[in-house]
C-alpha positions in Angstrom: 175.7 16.2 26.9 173.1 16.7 24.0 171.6 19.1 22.7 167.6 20.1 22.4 167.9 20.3 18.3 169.3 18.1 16.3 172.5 18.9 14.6 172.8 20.0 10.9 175.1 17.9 8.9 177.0 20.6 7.7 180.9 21.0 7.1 182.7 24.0 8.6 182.2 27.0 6.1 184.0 30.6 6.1 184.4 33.6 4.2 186.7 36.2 4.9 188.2 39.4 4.2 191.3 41.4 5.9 188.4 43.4 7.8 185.6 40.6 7.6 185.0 37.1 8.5 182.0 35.1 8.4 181.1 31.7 9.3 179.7 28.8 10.3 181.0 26.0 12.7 179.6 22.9 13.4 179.8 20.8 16.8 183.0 20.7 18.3 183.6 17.7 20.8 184.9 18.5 24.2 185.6 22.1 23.2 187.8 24.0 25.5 188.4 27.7 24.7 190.0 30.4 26.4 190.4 33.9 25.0 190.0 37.5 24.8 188.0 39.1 21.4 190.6 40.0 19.0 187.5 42.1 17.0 183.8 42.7 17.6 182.0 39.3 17.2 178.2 38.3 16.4 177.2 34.9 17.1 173.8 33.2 15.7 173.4 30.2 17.7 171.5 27.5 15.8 171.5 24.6 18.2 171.3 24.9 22.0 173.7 23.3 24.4 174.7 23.3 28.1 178.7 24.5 28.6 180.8 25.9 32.0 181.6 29.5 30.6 182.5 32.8 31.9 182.0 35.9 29.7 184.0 39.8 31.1 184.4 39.3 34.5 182.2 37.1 35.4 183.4 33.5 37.4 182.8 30.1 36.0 179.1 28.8 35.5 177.2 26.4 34.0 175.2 28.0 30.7 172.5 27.1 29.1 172.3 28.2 25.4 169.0 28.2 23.3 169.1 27.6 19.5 167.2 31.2 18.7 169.9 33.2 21.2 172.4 35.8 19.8 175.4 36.9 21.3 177.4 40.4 20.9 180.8 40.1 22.4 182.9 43.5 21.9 186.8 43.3 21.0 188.8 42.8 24.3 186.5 40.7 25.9 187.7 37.3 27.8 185.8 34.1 27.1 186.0 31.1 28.2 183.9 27.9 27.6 184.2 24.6 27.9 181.3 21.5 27.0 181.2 18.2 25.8 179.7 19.0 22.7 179.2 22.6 21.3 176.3 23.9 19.7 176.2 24.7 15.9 176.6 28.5 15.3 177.1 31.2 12.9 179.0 34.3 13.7 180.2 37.6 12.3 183.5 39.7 13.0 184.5 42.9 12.1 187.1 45.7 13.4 186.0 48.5 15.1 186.3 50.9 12.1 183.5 48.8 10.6 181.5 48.5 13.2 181.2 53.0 14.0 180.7 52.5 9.8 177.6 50.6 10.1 176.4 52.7 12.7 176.5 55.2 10.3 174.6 53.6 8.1 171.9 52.9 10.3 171.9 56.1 12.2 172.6 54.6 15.4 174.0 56.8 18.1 178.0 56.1 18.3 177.7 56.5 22.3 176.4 53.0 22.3 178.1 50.7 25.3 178.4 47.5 23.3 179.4 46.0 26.5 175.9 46.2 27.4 174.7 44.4 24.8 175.9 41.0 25.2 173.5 38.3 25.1 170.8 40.2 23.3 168.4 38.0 20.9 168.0 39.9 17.6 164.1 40.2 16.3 164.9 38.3 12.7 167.5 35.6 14.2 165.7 32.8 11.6 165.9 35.3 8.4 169.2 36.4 8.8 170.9 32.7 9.7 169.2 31.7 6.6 170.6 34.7 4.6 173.9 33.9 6.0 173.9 30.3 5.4 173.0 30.9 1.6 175.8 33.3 1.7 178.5 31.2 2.7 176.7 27.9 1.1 177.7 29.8 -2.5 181.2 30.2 -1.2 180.6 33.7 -0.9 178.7 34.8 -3.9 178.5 38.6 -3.6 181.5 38.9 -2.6 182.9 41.6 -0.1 179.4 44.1 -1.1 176.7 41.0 0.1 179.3 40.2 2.9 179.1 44.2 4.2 175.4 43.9 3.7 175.0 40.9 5.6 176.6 42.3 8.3 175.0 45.6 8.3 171.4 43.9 8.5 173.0 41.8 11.5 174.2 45.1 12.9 171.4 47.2 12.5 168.9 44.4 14.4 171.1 44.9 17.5 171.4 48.2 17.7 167.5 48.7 16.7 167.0 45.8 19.9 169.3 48.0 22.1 167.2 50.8 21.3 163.9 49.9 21.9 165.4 48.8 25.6 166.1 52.1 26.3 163.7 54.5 28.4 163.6 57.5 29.7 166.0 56.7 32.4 169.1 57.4 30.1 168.2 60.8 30.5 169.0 60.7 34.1 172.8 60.5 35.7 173.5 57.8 38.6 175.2 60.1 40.8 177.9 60.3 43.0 176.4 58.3 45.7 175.4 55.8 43.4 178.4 55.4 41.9 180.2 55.3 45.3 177.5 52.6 46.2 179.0 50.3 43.6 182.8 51.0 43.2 182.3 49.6 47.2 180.6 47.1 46.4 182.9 45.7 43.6 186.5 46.5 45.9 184.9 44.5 48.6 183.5 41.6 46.2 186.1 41.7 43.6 187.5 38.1 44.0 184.1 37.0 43.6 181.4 36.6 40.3 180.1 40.0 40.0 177.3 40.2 38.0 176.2 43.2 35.3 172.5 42.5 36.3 173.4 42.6 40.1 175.0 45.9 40.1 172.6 47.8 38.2 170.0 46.4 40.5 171.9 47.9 43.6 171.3 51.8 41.9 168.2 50.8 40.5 167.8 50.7 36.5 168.6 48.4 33.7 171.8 47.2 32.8 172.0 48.8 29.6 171.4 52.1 31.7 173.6 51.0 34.2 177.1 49.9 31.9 176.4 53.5 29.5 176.4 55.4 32.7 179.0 53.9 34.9 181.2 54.6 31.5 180.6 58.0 31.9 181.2 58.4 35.3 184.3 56.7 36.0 185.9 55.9 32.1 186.0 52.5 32.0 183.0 50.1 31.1 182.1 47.7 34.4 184.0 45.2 33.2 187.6 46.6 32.7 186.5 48.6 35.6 186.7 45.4 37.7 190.1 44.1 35.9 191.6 47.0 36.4 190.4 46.5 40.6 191.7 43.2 40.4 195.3 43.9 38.7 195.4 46.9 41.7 195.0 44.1 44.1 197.1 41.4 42.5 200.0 43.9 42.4 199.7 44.8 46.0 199.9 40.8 46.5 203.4 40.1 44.3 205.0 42.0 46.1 204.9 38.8 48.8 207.3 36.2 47.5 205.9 33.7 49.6 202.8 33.8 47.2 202.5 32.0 44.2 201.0 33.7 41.5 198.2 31.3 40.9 197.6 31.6 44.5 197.0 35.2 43.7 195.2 35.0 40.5 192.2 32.7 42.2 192.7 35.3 45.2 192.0 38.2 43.6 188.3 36.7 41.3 190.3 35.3 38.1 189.3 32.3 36.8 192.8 31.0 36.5 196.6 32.2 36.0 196.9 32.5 32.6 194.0 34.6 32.5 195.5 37.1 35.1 198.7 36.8 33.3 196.8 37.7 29.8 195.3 41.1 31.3 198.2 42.1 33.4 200.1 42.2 30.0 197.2 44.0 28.3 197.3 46.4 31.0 200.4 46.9 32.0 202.3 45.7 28.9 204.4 42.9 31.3 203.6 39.7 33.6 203.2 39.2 36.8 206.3 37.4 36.9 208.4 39.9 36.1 206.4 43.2 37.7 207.0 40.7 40.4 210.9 40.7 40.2 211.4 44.3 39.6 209.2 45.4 42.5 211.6 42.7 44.4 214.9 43.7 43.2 
C-alpha cells in the first residue's frame, strides 16, 4: 500500500506537558490500533494513505486519507485502524479543561458538539503544520506559552470552520417526530454501520445540525446514544448462557469483543463476563 506523497524522512518528535502533548509520527508499518480517546485530539495529516478503520460507532471500512485532511476526535471516542503503512501526521491533545479554555479565548460558543466535528479540514492546514513542525524541530522552543499558542491557533481554525457551517437551521428544533423517526431507525439498525451523515439525512439537515440537536433532545451525542442501544441489547442477550459473548458483541454492531467489553466497562463500570454471572446466579 503506498501512499500519494512521498514520505518525509523525519524521526518521531514530541513535546509534552501534564496537560499538553504535541507531535509528530512518522510511517508506521502494518499499524494496528485499537482504542478509545483518552483526551481531545487534533490530527494534521501530512501524507495520504488507504487504512480499514472505524471511528464512534461506525463498522469497519476501507478509508481513504488525503495529505491536506484534519481530523478532530473528542475524548471517549473508539478508534480503530489498521494499514500497511500509515501516513505521516501531526497531532495535538489536550484535556477538556483546556479545550472550554481556548474556547474562551476565541469566543467560541461552549454549546459546541465536538462530536460533530470530526473530519473537518481546517482553512490554514499548510501554515499551521509548518508552525508546528518548527515547534517541535527546536525541541520545543517556547516552551509551554508557544505550545498553548500553537494549539489555540489549531483550535480556533476548527471552531471558526464549524462556524461558518452553521445556518440558520440551528435555530430550529428537530422535534418529537423527528427524533422518534431516528431513535427507530437506530433500535432497528443497531447491529449495523450507522452513519452520522445518513441519519441527519433522514430529518433533513446537516450533520452538525443534526448531532447539536439530537444532544439536546435525548442527552447523549449520536454516538454514545447508539452504544448505549447496543449495551441495552447485549445485556438482554447474556442473559442466554448458550451464547458466547463474541457471538453477541458482532450481534449487537460491535466491531469485535474487546471493544464491547471496553464500553460495557465504561458504562457500566464491569464486563460482560461477570454482569453475565451475576444476572445468572
Amino acid at each position: 500500500m503506498t501512499s500519494d506523497k512521498k514520505f518525509f524522512p523525519l524521526p518521531e518528535m514530541r513535546w509534552a506537558n501534564d496537560r499538553i502533548a504535541l507531535g509528530f509520527a512518522p510511517p508506521i508499518e502494518n499499524l494496528e490500533a485499537d482504542y478509545s480517546a483518552p483526551t481531545d485530539i487534533i490530527v494534521l495529516y501530512q501524507s495520504g494513505f488507504k487504512c480499514i478503520g472505524s471511528i464512534g460507532t461506525s463498522r469497519k471500512r476501507e478509508v481513504i486519507v488525503s495529505p491536506d485532511e484534519s481530523s478532530y476526535v473528542p475524548q471517549g471516542v473508539d478508534n480503530y485502524c489498521q494499514t500497511d503503512r500509515s501516513a505521516e501526521l501531526l497531532y495535538v491533545s489536550f484535556d477538556q479543561e483546556l479545550r472550554k479554555q481556548f474556547q474562551d479565548e476565541v469566543g467560541a460558543n461552549h454549546d459546541f458538539d465536538l462530536d460533530s466535528m470530526q473530519g473537518r479540514r481546517v482553512p490554514n492546514h499548510k501554515a499551521l503544520s509548518r508552525m508546528l513542525l518548527q515547534f517541535l524541530a527546536s525541541d520545543g522552543f517556547g516552551g509551554e506559552m508557544k505550545a498553548n499558542s500553537l494549539v489555540s491557533l489549531i483550535m480556533s481554525d476548527f471552531l471558526q470552520e464549524a462556524e461558518r457551517s452553521q445556518t440558520s437551521e440551528d435555530k430550529l428544533a428537530l422535534g418529537r417526530e423527528k427524533i422518534r423517526l431516528v431513535t427507530t431507525y437506530i433500535a432497528e439498525n443497531s447491529d449495523d454501520e450507522l452513519s452520522l451523515q445518513k441519519m441527519a439525512d433522514m430529518v433533513g439537515v446537516s450533520a452538525f445540525h443534526f448531532s447539536k440537536m439530537f444532544k439536546l433532545e435525548t442527552g447523549l451525542p449520536p454516538h454514545q446514544f447508539v452504544l448505549q442501544h447496543r449495551i441495552d441489547r447485549a445485556k438482554q442477550l447474556l442473559a442466554d448462557k448458550n451464547r458466547s459473548i463474541a457471538e453477541i458483541a458482532y450481534e449487537v454492531g460491535f466491531s469485535s469483543q474487546s471493544h464491547m467489553t471496553e464500553t460495557f466497562r465504561r458504562l457500566l463500570g464491569t464486563t460482560p463476563g461477570r454482569y453475565r454471572s451475576i444476572i445468572l446466579s
